[in-house]
C-alpha positions as CSV (number, residue, x, y, z in Angstrom):
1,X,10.1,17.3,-36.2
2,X,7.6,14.8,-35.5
3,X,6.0,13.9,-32.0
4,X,6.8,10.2,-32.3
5,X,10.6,11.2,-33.2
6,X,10.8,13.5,-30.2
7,X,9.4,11.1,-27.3
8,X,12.1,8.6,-29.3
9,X,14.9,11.2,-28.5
10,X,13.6,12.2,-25.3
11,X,13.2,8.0,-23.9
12,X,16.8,7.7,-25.3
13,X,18.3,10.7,-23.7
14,X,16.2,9.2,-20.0
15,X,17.7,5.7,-21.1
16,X,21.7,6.7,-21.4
17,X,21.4,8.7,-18.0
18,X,20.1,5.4,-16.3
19,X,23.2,4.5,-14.9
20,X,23.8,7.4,-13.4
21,X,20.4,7.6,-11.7
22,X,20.2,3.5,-10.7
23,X,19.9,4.4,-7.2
24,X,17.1,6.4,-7.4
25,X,15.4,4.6,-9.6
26,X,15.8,1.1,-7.7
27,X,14.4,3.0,-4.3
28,X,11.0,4.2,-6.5
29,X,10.7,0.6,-7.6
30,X,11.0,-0.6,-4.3
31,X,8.5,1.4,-2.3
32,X,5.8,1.2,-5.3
33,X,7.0,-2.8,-4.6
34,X,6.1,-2.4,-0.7
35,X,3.4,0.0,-1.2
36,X,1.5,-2.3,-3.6
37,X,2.1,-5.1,-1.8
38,X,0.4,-3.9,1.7
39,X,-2.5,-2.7,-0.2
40,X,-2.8,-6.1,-2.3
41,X,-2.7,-7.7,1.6
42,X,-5.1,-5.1,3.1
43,X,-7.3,-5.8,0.5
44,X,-7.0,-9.8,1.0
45,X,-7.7,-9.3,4.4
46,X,-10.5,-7.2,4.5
47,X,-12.4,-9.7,1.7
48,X,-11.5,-12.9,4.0
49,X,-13.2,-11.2,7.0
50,X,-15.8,-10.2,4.7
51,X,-16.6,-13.7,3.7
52,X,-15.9,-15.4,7.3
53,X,-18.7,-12.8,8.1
54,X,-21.2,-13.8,5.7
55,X,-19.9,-17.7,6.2
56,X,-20.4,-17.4,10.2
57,X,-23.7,-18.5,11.8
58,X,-27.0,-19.3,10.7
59,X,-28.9,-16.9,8.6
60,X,-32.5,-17.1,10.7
61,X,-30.6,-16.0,13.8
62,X,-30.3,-12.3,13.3
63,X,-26.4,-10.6,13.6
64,X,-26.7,-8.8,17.1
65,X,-27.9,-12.5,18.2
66,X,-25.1,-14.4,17.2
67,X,-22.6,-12.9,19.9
68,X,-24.3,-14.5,22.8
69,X,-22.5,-17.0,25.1
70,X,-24.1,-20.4,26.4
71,X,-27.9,-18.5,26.0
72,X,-27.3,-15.3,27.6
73,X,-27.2,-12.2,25.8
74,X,-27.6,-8.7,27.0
75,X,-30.7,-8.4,24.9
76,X,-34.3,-8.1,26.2
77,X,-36.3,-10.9,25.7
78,X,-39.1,-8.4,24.7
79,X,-36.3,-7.1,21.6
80,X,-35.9,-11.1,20.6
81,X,-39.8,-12.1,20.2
82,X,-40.5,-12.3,16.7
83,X,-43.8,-11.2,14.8
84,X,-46.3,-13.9,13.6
């Protein structure tokens, strides 16, 4: 018997037992559905903070500056002079 024959007799044995197993089969769909869909939105997320991140502020001013409220920050002054 040849391979392609027997996955044709095996998929059609699966199919004709697909009513009986609907249930089942309609729960699997719908959790890789949810589970897909929270990792598409993690991953949406995570790239939109990523890029409001490198979007935010100006690019002389380093990071650990940024934060600082009407020109105080818990920085030094000595940690904020820059070299020449």
């Amino acid at each position: 018997m040849s391979m392609l024959r027997q996955i044709a007799i095996v998929s059609l044995l699966n199919f004709r037992n697909l009513r009986q197993r609907l249930w089942q089969s309609l729960v699997i769909v719908a959790g890789m559905t949810c589970v897909i869909g929270v990792l598409l939105s993690m991953l949406s997320m995570t790239e939109g903070l990523h890029q409001a991140y490198l979007n935010s502020g100006d690019r002389a001013t380093p990071s650990w500056f940024r934060g600082a409220r009407y020109g105080k920050s818990t920085v030094p002054s000595h940690a904020t002079r820059r070299a020449s």
